[in-house]
C-alpha positions as CSV (number, residue, x, y, z in Angstrom):
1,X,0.0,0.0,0.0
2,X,2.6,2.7,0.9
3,X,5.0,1.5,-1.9
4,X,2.5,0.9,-4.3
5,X,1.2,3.2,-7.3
6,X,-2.2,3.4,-6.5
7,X,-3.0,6.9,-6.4
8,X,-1.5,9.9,-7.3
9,X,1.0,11.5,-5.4
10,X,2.0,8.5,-3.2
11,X,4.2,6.8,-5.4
12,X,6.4,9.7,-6.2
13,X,6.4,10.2,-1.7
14,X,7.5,6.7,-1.1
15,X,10.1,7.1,-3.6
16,X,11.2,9.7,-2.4
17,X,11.5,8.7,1.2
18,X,13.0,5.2,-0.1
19,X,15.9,7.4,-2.0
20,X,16.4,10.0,1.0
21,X,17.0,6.7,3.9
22,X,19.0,4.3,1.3
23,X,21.8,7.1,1.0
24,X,24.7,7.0,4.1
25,X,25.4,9.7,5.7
26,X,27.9,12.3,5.5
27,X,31.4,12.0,7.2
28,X,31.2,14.1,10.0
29,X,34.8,16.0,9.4
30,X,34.7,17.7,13.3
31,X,35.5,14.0,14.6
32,X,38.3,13.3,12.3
33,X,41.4,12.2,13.7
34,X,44.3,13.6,12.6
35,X,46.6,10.7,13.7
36,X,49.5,12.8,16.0
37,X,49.2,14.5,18.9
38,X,46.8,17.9,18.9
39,X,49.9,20.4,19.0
40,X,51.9,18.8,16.6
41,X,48.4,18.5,14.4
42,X,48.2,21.4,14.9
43,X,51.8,22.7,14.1
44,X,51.2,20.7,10.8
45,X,48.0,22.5,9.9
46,X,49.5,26.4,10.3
47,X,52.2,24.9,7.9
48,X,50.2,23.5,5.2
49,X,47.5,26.8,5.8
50,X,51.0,29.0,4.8
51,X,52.2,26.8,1.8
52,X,48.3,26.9,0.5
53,X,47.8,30.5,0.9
54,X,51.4,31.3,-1.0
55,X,50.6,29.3,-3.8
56,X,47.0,29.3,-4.1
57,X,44.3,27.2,-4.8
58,X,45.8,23.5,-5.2
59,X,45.1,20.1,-5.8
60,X,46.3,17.1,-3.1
61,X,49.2,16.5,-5.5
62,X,50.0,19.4,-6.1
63,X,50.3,20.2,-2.2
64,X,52.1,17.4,-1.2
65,X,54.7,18.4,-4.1
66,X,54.7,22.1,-2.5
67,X,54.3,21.0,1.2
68,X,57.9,18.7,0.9
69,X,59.6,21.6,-1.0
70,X,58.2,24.0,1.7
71,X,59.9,21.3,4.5
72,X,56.8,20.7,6.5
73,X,57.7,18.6,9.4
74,X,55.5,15.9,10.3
75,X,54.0,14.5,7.2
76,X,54.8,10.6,7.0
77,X,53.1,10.4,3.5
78,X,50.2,11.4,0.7
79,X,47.8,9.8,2.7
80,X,48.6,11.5,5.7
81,X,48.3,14.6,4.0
82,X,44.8,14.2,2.5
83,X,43.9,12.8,6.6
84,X,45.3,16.4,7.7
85,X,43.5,18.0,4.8
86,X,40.0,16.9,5.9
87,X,40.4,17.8,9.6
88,X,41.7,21.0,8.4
89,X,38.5,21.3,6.2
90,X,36.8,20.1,9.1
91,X,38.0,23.2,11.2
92,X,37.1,25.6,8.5
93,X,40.5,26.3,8.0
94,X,40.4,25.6,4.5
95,X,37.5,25.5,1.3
96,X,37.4,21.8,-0.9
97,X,35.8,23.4,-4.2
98,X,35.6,21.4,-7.7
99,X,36.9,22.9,-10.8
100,X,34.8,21.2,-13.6
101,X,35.9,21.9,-16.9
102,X,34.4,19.5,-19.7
103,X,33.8,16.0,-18.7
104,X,36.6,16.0,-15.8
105,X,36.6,17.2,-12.4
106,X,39.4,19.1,-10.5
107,X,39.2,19.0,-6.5
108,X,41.1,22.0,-4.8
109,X,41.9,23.5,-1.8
110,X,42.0,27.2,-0.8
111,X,42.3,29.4,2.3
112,X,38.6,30.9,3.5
113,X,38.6,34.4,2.5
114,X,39.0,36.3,4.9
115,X,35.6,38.8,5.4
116,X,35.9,42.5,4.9
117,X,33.4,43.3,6.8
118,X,35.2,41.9,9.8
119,X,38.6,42.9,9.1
120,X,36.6,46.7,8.9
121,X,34.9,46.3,12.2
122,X,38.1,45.4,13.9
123,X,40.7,48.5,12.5
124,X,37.6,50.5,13.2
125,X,37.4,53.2,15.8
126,X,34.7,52.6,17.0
127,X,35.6,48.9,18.6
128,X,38.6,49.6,20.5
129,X,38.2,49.4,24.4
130,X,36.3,52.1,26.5
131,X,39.6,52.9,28.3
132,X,41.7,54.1,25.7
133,X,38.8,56.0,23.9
134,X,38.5,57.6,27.4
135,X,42.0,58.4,27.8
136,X,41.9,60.0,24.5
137,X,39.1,62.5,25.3
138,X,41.0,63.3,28.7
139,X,43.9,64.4,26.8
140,X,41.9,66.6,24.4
141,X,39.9,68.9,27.0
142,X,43.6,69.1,29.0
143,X,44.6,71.3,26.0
């Protein structure tokens, strides 16, 4: 009865909810484990964020080429590399975006950009601690 076709919209609901609950889920990238210790995980990531953000947008090979001539310490292979990518993606430290250009498929990494808007807010004048604005306006009526 609920699988069935009998009548009009239930056929296209069931499969629906048969297509939504066959597919696995996601890989949950927060809970990846990077396979050293945290500090020297993290040590690892600031290198590989620095040899990404000189060179730009790259592809696993292409970092692991660039993350050995760089001399990042810690790396024991290619695979370890893409295992530090994901927990690095998994920390929003870094974008996965796909280049597709005819019938193939390029996957690369790239620092987030970092927002304007914040980088405004925080040069601005107006964010900087009570104490020093205060000072400030002490100075000014002394004159």
């Amino acid at each position: 009865m609920w699988l069935g076709g009998g009548g009009g919209g239930r056929g296209v609901a069931a499969g629906l909810f048969v297509r939504y609950f066959s597919r696995e889920r996601a890989v949950n990238v927060r809970k990846i484990n990077p396979k050293v210790p945290y500090p020297e995980a993290s040590s690892i990531a600031q290198s590989l964020y620095q040899v990404i953000k000189q060179n730009g947008p790259l592809s696993v090979s292409n970092t692991w080429i660039q993350a050995k001539e760089a001399g990042v310490n810690g790396l024991n292979s290619k695979t370890h590399l893409k295992i530090m990518l994901k927990w690095m993606r998994g920390r929003n430290m870094l974008k996965l975006f796909c280049n597709h250009v005819g019938s193939s498929k390029k996957f690369l990494h790239c620092t987030l950009p970092e927002d304007p808007e914040v980088t405004a807010l925080r040069n601005s004048p107006e964010n900087k601690p009570q104490a020093q604005r205060q000072a400030k306006r002490r100075t000014k009526k002394k004159k």
